[in-house]
Backbone as a printed PyTorch tensor [residue, N CA C, xyz], in Angstrom:
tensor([[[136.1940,  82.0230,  67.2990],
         [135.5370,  81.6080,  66.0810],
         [134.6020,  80.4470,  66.4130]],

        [[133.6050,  80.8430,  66.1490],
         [132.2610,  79.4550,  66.4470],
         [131.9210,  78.7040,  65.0490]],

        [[132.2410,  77.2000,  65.1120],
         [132.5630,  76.5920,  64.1800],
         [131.1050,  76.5460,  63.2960]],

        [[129.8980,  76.8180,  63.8590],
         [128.9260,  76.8960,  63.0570],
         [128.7820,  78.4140,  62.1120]],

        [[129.3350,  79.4720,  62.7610],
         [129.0680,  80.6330,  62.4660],
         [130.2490,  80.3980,  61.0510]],

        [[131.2270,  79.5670,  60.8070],
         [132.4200,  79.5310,  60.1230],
         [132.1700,  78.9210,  58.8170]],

        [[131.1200,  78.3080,  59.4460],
         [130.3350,  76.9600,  58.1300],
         [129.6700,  77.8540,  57.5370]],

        [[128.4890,  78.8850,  58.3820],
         [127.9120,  79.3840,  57.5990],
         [128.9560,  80.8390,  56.8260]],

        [[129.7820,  81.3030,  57.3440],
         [130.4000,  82.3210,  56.3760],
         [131.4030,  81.4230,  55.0890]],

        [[131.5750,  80.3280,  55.0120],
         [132.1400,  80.0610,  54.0690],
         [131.2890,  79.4010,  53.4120]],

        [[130.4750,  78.1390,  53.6010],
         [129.8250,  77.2690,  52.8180],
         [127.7120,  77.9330,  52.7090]],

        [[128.0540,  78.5680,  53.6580],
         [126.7430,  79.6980,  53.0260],
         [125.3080,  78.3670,  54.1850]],

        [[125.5270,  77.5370,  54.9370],
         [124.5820,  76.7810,  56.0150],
         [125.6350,  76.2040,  56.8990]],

        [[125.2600,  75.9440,  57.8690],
         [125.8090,  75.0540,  59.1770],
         [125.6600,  73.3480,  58.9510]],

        [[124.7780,  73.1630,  58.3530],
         [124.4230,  71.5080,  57.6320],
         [125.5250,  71.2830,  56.6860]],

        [[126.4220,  70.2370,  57.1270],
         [127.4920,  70.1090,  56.1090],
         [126.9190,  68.8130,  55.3430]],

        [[125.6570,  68.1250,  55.5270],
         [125.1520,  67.4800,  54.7860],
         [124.5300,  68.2950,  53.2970]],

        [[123.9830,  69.4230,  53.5980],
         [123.7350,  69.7130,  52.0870],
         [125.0060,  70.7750,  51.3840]],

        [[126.5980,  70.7380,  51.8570],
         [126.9390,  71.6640,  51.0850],
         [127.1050,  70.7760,  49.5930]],

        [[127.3430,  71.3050,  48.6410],
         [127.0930,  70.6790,  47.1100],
         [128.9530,  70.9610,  47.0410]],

        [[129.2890,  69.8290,  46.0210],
         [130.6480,  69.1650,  46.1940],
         [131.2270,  71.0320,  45.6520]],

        [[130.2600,  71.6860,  44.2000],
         [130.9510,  72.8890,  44.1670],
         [131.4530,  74.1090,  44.9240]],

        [[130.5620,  74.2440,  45.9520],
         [130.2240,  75.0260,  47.0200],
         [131.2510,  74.4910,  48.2760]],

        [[131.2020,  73.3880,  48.2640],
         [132.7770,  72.6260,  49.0860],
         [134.1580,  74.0940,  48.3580]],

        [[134.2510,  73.7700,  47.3080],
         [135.3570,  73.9950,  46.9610],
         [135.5050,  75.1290,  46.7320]],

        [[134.5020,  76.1920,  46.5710],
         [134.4060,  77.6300,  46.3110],
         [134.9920,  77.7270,  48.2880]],

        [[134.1600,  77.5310,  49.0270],
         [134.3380,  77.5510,  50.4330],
         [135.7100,  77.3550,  51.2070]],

        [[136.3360,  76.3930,  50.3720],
         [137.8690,  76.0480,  50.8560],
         [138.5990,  77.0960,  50.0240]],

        [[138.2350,  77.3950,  49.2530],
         [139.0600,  78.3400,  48.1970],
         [139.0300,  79.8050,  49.2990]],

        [[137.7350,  80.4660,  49.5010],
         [138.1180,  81.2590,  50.3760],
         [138.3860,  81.1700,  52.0210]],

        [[138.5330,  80.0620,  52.3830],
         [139.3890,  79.6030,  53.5950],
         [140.6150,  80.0390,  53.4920]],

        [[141.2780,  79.6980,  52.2480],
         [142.6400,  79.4090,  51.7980],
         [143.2490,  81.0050,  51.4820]],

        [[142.4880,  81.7720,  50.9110],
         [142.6940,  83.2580,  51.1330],
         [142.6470,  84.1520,  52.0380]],

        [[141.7040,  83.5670,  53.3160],
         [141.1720,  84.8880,  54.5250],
         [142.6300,  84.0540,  55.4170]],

        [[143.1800,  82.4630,  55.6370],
         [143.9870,  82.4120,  56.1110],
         [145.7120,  82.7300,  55.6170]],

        [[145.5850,  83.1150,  54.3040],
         [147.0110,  83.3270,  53.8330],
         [147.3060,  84.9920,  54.0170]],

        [[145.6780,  85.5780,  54.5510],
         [146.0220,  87.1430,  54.9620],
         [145.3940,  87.2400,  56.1930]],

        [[145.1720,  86.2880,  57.2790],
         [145.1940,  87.0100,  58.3550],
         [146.5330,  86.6610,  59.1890]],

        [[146.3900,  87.6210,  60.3730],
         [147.5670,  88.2490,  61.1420],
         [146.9370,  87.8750,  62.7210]],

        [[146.5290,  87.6920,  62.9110],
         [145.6640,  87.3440,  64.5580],
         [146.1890,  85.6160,  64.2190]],

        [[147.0420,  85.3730,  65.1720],
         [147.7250,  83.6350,  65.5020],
         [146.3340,  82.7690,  66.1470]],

        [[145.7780,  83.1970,  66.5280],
         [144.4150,  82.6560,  67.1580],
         [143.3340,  82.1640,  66.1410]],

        [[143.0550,  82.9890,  65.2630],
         [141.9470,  82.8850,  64.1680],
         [142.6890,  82.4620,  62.9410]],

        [[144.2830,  82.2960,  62.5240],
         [145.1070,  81.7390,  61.6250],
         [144.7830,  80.2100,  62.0130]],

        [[145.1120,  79.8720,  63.2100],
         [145.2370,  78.4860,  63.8780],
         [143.5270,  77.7120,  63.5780]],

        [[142.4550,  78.9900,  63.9240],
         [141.3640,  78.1360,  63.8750],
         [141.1370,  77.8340,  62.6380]],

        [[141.2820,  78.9010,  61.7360],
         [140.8680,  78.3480,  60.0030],
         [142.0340,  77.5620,  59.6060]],

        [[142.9190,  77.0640,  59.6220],
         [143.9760,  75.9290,  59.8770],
         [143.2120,  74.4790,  60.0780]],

        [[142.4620,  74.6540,  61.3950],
         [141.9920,  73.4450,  61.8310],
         [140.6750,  73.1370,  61.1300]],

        [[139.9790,  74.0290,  60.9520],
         [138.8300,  74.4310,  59.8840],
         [139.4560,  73.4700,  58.3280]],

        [[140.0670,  73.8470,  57.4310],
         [140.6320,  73.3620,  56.4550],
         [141.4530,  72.0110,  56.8130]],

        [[142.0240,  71.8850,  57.8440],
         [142.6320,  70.2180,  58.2410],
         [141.4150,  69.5020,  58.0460]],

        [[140.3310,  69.5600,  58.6470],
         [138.7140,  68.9910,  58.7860],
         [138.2650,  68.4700,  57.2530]],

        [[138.6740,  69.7550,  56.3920],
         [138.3980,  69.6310,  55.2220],
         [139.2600,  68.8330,  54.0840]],

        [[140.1880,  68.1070,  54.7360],
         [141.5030,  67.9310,  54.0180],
         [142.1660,  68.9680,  53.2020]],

        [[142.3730,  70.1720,  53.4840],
         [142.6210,  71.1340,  52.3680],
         [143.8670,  71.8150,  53.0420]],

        [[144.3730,  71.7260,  54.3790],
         [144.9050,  72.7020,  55.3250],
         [146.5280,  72.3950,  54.5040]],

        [[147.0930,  73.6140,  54.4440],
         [148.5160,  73.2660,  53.8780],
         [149.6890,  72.7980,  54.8660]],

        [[150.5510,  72.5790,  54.8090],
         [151.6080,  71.9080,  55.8250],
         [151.8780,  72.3360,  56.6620]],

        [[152.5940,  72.2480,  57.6110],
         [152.7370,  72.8780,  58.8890],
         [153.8820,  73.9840,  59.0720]],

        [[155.0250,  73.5530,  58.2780],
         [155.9030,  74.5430,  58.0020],
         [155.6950,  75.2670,  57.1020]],

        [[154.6480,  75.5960,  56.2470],
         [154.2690,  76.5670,  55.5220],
         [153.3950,  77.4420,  56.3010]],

        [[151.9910,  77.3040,  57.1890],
         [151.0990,  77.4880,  57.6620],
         [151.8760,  77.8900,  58.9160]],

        [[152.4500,  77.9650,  59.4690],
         [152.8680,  78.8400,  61.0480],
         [154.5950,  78.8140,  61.1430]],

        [[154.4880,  80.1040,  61.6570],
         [155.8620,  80.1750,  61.6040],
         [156.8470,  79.6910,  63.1570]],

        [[156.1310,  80.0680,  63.6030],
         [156.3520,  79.5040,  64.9670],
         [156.3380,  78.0460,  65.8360]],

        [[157.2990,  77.4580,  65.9970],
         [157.3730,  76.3110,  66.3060],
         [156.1490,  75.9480,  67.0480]],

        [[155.9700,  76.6810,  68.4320],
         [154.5600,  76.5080,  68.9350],
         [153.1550,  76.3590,  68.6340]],

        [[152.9540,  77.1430,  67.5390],
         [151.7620,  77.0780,  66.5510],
         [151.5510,  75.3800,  66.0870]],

        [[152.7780,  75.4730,  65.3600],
         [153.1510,  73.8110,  64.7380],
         [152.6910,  72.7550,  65.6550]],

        [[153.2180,  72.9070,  66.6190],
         [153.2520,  71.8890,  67.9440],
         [151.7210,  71.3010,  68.2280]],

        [[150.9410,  72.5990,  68.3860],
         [149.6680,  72.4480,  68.8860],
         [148.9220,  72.2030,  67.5190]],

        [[149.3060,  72.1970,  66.7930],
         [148.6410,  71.5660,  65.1480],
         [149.2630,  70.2680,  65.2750]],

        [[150.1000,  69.6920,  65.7170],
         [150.5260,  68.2360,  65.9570],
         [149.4760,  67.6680,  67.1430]],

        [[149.4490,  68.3640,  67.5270],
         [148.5240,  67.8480,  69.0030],
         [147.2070,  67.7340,  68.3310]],

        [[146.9240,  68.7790,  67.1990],
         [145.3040,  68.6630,  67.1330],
         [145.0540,  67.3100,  66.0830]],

        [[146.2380,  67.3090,  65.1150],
         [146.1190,  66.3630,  64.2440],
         [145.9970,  65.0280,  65.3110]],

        [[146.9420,  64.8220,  66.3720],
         [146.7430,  63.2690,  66.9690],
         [145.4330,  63.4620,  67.1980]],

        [[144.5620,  64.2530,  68.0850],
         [143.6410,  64.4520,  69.0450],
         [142.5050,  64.0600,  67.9950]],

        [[142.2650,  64.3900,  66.5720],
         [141.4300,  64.0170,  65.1760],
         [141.7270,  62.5090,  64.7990]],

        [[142.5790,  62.3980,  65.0810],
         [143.1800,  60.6940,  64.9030],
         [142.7090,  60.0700,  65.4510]],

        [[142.7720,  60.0030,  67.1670],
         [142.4500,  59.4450,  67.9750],
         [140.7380,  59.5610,  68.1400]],

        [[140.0400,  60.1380,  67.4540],
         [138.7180,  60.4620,  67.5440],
         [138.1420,  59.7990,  66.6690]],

        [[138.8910,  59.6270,  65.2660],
         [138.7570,  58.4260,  64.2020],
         [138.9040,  57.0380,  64.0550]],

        [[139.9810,  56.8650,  65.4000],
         [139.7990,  55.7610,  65.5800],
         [140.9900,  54.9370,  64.8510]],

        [[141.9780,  56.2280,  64.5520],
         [143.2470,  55.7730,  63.7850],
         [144.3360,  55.3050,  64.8420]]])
């Protein structure tokens, strides 16, 4: 998944400076549906990290079932932390 190609299938441009606050939320809305029905652990995980970005991503024990999945969503959350400067 190429994170520009992701911007543009949900928020409709790659410029996250002009998405409009409605278009934010139409965009997370169908994040929140293509990841509560896909089945590929690879492209679950990326729209995961996609919606973490967005503050929208749901918890970790809801969102993967697999301890491992979890793990490396712990890793990505520090790795966003540490990039922020938290």
């Amino acid at each position: 998944m190429d994170f520009d190609d992701q911007l543009r299938r949900y928020f409709g441009t790659e410029d996250l400076t002009t998405i409009a606050p409605t278009t934010l939320e139409v965009g997370i809305d169908r994040m929140k549906v293509d990841f509560g029905m896909e089945k590929d652990r690879s492209r679950k995980f990326a729209l995961w990290t996609l919606m973490y970005m967005f503050g929208a991503a749901p918890d970790l024990d809801i969102a993967f079932k697999s301890e491992e999945d979890r793990e490396a969503a712990r890793d990505f959350m520090d790795m966003m932390a540490k990039a922020a400067g938290e």
